[in-house]
ZAROZA-420980 format. One line per field, with one value per residue (C-alpha): residue number from 1; residue in one letter; x negated, y negated, z. Coordinates in nm, 3 decimals. Last residue first. Layout:
pos	NUM,...
code	A,...
east	X,...
north	Y,...
up	Z,...
This chain:
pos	453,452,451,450,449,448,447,446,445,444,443,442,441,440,439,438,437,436,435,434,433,432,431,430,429,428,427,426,425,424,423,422,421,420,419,418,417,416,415,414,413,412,411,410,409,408,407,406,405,404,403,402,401,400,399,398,397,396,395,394,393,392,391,390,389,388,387,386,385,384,383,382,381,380,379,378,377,376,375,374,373,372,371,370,369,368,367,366,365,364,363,362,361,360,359,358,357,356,355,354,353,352,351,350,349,348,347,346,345,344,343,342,341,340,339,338,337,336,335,334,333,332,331,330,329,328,327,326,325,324,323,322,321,320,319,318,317,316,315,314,313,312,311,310,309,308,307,306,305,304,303,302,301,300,299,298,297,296,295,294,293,292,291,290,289,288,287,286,285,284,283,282,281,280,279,278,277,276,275,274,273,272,271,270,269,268,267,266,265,264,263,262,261,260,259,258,257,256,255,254,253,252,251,250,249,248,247,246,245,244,243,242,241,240,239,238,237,236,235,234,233,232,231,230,229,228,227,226,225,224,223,222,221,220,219,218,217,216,215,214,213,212,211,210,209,208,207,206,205,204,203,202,201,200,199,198,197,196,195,194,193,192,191,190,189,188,187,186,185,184,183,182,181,180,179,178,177,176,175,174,173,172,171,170,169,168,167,166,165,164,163,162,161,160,159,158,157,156,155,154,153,152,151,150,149,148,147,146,145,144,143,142,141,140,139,138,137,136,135,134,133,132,131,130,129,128,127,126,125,124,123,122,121,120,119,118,117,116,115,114,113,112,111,110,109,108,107,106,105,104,103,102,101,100,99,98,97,96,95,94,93,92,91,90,89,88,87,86,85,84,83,82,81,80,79,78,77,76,75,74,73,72,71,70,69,68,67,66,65,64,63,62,61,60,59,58,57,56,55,54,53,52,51,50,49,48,47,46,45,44,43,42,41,40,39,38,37,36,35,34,33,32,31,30,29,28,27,26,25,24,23,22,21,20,19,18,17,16,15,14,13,12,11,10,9,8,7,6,5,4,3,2,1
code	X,X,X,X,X,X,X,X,X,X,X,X,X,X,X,X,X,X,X,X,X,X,X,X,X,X,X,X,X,X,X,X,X,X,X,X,X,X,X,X,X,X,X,X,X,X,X,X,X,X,X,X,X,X,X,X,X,X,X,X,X,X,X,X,X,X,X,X,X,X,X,X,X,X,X,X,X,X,X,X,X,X,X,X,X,X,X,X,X,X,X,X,X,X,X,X,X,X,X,X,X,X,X,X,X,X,X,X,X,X,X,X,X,X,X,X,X,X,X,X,X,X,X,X,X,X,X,X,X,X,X,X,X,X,X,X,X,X,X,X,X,X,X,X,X,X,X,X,X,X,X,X,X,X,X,X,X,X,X,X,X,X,X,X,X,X,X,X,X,X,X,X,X,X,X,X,X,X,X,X,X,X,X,X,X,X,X,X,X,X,X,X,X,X,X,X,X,X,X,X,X,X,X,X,X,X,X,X,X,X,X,X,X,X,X,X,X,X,X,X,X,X,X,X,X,X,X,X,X,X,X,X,X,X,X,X,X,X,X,X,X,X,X,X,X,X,X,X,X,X,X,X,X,X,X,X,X,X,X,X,X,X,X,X,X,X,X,X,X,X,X,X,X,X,X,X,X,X,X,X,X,X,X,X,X,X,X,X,X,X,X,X,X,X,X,X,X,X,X,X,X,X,X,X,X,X,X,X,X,X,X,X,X,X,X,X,X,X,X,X,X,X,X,X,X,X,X,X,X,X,X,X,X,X,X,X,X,X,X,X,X,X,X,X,X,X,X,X,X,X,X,X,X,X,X,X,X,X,X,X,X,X,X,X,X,X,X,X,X,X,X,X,X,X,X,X,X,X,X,X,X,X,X,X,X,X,X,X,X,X,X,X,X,X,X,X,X,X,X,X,X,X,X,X,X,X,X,X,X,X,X,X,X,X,X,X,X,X,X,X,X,X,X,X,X,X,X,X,X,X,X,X,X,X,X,X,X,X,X,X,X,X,X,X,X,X,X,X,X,X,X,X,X
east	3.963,3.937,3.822,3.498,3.585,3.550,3.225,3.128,3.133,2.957,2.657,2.646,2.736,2.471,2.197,1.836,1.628,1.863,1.823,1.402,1.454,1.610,1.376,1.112,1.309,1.380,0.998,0.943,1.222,1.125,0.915,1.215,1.476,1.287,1.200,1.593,1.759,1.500,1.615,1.964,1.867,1.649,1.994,2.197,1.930,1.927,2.275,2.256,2.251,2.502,2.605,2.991,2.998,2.601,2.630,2.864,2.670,2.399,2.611,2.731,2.369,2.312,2.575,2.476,2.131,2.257,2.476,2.257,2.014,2.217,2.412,2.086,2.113,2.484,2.455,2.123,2.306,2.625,2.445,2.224,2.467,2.514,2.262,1.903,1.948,2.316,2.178,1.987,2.158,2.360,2.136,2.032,2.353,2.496,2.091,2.073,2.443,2.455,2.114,2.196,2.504,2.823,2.976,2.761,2.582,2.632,2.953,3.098,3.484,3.447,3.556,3.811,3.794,4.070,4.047,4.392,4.310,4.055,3.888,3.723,3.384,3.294,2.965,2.805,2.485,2.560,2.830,2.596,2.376,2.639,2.733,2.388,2.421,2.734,2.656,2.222,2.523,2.461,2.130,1.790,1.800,1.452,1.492,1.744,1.968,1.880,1.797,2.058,1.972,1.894,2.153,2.408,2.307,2.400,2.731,2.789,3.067,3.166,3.197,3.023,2.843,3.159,3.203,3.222,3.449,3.732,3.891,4.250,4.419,4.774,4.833,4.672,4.992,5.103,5.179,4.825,4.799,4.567,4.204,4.031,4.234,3.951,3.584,3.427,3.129,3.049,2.947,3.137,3.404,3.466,3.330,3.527,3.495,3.687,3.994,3.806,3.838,4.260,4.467,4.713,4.970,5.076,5.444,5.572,5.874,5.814,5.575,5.334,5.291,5.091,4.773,4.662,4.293,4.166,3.929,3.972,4.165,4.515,4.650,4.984,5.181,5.508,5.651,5.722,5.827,5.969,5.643,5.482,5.494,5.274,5.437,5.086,5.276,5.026,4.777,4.528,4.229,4.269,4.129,4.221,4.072,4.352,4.447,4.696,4.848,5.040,4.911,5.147,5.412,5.172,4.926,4.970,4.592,4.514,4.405,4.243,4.459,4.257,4.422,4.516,4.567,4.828,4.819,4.934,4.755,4.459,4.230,3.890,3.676,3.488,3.120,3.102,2.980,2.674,2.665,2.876,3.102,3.255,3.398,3.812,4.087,4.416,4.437,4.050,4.035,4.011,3.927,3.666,3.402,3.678,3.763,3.714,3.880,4.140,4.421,4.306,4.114,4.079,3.792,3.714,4.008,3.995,4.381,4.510,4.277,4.362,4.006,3.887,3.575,3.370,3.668,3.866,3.957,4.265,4.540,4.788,5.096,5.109,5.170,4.992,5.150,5.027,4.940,4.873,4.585,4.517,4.134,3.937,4.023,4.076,3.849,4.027,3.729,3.531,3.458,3.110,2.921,3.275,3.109,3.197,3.559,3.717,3.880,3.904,3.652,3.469,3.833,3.880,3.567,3.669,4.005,3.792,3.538,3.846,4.049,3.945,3.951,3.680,3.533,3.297,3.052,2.797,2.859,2.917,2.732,2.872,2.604,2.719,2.560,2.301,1.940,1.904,1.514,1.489,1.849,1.761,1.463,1.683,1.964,1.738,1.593,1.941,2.102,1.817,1.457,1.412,1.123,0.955,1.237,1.358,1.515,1.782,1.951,2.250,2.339,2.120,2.358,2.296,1.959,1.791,2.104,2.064,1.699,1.741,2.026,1.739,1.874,1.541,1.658,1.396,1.629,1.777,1.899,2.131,2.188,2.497,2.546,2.853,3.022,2.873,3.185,3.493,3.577,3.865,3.616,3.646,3.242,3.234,3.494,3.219,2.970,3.133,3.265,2.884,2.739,2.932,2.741,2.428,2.453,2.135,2.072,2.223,2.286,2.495,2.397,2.649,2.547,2.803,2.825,2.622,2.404,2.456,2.707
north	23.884,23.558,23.478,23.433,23.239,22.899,23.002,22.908,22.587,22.531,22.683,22.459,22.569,22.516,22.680,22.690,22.488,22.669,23.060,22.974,22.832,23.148,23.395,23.218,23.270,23.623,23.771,23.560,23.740,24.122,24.273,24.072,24.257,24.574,24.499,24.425,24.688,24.921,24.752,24.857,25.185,25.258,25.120,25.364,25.655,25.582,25.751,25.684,25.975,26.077,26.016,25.898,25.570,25.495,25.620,25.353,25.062,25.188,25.155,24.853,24.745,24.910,24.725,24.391,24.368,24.487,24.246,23.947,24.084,24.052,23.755,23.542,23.686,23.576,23.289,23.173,23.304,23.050,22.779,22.769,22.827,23.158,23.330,23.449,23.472,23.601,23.912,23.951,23.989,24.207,24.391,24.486,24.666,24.785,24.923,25.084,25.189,25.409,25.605,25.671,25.842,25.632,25.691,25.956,25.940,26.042,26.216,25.963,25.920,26.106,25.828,25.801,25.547,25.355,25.061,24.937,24.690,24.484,24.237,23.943,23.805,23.395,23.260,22.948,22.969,23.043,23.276,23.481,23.503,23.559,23.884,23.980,24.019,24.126,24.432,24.442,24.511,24.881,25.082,25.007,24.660,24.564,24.633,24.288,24.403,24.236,23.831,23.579,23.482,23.758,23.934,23.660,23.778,24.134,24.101,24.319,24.615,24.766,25.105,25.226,24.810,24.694,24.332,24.027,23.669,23.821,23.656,23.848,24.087,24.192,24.529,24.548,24.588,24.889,25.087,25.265,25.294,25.120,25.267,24.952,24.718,24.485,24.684,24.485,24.265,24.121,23.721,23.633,23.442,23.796,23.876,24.037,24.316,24.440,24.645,24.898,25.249,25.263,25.576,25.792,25.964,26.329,26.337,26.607,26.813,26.960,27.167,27.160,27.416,27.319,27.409,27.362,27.425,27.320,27.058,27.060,26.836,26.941,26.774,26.988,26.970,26.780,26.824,26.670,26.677,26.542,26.254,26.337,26.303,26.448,26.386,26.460,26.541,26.493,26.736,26.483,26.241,26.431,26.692,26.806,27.034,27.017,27.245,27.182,27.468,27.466,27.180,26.940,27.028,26.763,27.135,27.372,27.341,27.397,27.040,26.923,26.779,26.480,26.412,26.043,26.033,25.725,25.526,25.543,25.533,25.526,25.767,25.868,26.010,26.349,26.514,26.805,27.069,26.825,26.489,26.256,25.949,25.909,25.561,25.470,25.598,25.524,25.345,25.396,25.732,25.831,26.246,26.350,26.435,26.621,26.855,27.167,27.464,27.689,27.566,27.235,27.132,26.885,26.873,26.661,26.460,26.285,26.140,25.840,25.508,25.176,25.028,24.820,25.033,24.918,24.834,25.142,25.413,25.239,25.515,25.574,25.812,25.973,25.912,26.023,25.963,26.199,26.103,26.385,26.248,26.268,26.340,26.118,25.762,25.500,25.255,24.989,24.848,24.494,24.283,24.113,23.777,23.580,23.227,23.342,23.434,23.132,23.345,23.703,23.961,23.952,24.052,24.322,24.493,24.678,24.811,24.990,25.142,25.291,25.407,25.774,25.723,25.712,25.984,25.861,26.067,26.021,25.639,25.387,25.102,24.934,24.725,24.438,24.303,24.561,24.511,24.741,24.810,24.637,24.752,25.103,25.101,24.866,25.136,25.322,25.027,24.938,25.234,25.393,25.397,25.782,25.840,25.983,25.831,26.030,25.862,26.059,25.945,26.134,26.346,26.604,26.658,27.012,27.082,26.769,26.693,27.060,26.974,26.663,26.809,27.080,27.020,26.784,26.453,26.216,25.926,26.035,25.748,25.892,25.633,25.671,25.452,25.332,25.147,25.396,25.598,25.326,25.324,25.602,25.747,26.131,26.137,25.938,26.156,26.466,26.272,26.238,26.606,26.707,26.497,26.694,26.965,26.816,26.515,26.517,26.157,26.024,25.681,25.618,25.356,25.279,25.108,24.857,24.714,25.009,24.946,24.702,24.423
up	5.157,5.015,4.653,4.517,4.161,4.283,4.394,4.041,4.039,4.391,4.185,3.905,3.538,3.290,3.441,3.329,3.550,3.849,3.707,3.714,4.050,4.171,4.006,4.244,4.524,4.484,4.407,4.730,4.883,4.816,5.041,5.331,5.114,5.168,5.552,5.620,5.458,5.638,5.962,5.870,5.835,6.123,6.296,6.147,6.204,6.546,6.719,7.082,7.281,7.494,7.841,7.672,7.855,7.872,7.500,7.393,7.525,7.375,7.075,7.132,7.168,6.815,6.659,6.779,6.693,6.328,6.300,6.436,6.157,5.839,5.949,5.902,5.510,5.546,5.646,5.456,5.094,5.157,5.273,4.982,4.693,4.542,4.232,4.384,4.743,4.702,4.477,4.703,5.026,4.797,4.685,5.032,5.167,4.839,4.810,5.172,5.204,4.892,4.940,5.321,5.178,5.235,4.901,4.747,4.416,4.094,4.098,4.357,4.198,3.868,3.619,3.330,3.083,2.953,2.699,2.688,2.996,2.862,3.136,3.023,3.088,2.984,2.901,3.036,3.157,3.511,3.410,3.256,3.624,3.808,3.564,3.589,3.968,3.922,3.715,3.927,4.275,4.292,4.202,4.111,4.232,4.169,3.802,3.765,3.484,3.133,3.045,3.014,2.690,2.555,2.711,2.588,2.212,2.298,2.345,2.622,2.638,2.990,3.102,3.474,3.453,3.618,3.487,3.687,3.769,3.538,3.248,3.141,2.967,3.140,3.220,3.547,3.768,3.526,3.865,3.883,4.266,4.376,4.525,4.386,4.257,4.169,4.264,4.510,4.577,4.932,4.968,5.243,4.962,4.810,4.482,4.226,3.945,3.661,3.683,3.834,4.020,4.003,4.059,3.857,4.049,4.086,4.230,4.003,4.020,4.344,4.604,4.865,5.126,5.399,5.582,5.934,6.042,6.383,6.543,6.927,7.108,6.911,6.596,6.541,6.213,6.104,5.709,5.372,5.073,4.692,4.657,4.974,5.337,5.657,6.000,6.260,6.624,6.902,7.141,7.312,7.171,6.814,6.605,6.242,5.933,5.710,5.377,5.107,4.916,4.631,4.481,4.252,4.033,3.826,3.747,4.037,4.056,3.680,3.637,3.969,4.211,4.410,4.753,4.824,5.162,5.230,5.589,5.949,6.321,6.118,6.014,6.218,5.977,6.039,6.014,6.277,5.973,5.878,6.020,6.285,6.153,5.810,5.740,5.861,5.726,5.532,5.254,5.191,5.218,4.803,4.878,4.669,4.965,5.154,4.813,4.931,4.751,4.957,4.716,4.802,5.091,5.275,5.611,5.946,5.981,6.297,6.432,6.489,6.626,6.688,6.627,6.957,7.071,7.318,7.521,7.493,7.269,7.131,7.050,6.810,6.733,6.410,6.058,5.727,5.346,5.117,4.762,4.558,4.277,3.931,3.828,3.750,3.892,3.627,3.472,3.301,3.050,3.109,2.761,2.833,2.684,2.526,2.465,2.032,2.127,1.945,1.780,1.864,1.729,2.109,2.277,1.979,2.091,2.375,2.231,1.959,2.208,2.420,2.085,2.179,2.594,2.747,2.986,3.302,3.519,3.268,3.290,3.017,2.875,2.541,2.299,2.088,1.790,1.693,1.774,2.129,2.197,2.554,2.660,2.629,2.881,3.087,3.136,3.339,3.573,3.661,3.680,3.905,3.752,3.768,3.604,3.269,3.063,2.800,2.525,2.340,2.014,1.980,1.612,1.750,2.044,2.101,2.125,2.209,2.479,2.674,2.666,2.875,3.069,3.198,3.602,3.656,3.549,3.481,3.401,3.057,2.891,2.582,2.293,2.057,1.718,1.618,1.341,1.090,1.031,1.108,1.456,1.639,1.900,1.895,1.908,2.224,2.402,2.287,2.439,2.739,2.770,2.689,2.960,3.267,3.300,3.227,3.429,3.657,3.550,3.251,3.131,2.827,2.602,2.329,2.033,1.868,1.501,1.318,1.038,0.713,0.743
């Protein structure tokens, strides 16, 4: 074979401080010389990465796209031109590991591998994490509001440096509420913090100090545990700063992003074992319903003949969307779990930002218009706007209680959603019937694969 099996595409937007420890992962990749060739998409970025990768990386092919076209959109540009067999897509926020590439393509060398369209990597949380059990008593607010409430966190630090936005919450809190310095999340009555330790930071003895902004309904007890510790601090009415010392042998964990991707039986996409613990529960190699576009490898003959990412998307749900649309003609996605990359949790975009919940909120009324049987896309594109009718007359509702008011710009929001995907549903329904003449797996077939939450 002359010229390079695999070309990897790496999207960049803004990344320049963190491109060159991706590129340099790339370069320590354990192929044969001339097995791979590296792409850079750079999608209008305007902090000079673009002339950080001309003069440094000469051995990188860099096309510069003139705007930003989102992931979808900017990977596309590379995507058109591609002519070796297989091309790999991985994040600038995302560092593989050296035999990652390797361990990606020995699924599509097996035999009978040939229906194979997209090998899905292990993507694991950068960096390690403290996890700290929270406990404390709970409360329900009332009526209007049936969540059984602990205390608001407000701010983490570590070693005096803030890292609220990198915190993983899931386990244990609810979404942010409020803006700017009053911003909080309400956790649970009991859950696990995972606190991100950053190399240097006490190293795996762990951080040696760990900061909390808190507030509660009344003065309460907080217990805080981890790995070799623990303590009890005061949540008062009004936000106030506690910090702990943390020490012990170790206790730093791994954490999981992506062990290939899922879509639940209402139609939302997720991330499989998001926010796990990394236990070696994802060891085993096996078919997945989707692939995580953030580090993935794609045959390139089932792009062509499943077509590339979906451009209106721009960001969020165009991986699944395009892995729907594979297994509609037949090909097959696995998930490898010895190719490791590590990701920076939200260092492209914000989880929760405006930004984030307008296109997951959107695409995936689209992405059900164009791929999931009829009944299931018209429920929950009807759900859309009953759900938003009834969140903002809860919280009227809310404000006559409180005599404040109402929050709009969630509301505003949804109804964006709504006139977007409403601009876009012609362009929707036609792609539809072109995906139906050419399927070769029904629908109802594969909504076997959405699973229950």
């Amino acid at each position: 074979m002359t010229g390079p099996l695999v070309t990897v595409v790496v999207l960049n937007y803004n990344g320049g401080e963190r491109i060159p420890g991706v590129l340099a992962s790339l370069a320590a990749q354990d192929l044969p010389d001339g097995q791979m060739a590296v792409w850079v998409v750079d999608n209008a970025s305007g902090d000079g990465s673009l002339e950080l990768l001309r003069r440094d990386f000469p051995w990188v092919r860099t096309i510069a796209n003139p705007t930003n076209d989102g992931f979808a959109g900017g990977n596309n540009v590379a995507l058109r031109e591609i002519d070796t067999p297989f091309v790999a897509l991985l994040n600038d926020d995302a560092y593989p590991a050296t035999d990652w590439l390797r361990r990606l393509l020995e699924p599509m060398q097996q035999p009978e591998a040939e229906r194979v369209a997209a090998v899905s990597a292990k993507i694991v949380f950068l960096p390690r994490f403290l996890p700290v059990e929270l406990a404390t008593p709970g409360f329900v607010p009332g009526t209007l509001d049936s969540r059984e409430l602990g205390v608001r966190v407000y701010r983490v630090t570590v070693d005096g440096r803030e890292v609220t936005d990198q915190v993983l919450w899931d386990r244990v809190a609810y979404g942010p509420e409020g803006e700017g310095p009053g911003r909080f999340r309400w956790t649970r009555p009991a859950g696990m913090l995972l606190v991100p330790v950053e190399p240097g930071s006490g190293g795996d003895a762990g951080p040696r100090r760990l900061g909390l902004r808190l507030a509660a309904e009344a003065a309460k007890p907080v217990e805080l545990t981890w790995p070799g510790g623990g303590t009890t601090v005061k949540a008062g009415s009004d936000p106030a700063d506690v910090e702990v010392e943390v020490a012990g042998d170790g206790g730093l964990v791994d954490v999981l992003n992506n062990a290939g991707s899922m879509v639940f039986r209402d139609g939302y996409g997720a991330d499989r074992a998001y926010q796990e613990l990394d236990r070696g529960q994802y060891q085993r190699p096996e078919e997945v319903f989707a692939f995580c576009g953030g580090s993935v490898l794609l045959r390139t003959e089932a792009l062509r003949e499943a077509g590339i990412f979906d451009q209106d998307f721009f960001l969020y749900y165009e991986d699944t969307d395009l892995s729907w649309r594979l297994r509609a003609l037949g090909w097959a996605i696995r998930y490898q779990p010895e190719a490791v990359v590590r990701h920076i949790h939200s260092a492209s975009s914000v989880e929760w930002s405006p930004l984030f919940v307008f296109h997951t909120d959107r695409n995936r009324l689209l992405m059900l218009t164009k791929n999931a049987r009829a009944g299931l896309a018209v429920r929950e594109v009807l759900r859309y706007p009953l759900t938003t009718v009834s969140l903002a007359l809860r919280e009227v509702a809310r404000s006559r209680h409180t005599r404040r008011r109402p929050p709009l710009r969630p509301t505003l929001l949804r109804l964006r959603v709504l006139g977007s995907y409403l601009r876009l549903l012609p362009k929707m329904l036609v792609r539809r019937v072109r995906l139906a003449a050419r399927a070769r797996v029904d629908r109802r077939h594969l909504e076997r694969w959405l699973v229950l939450r």
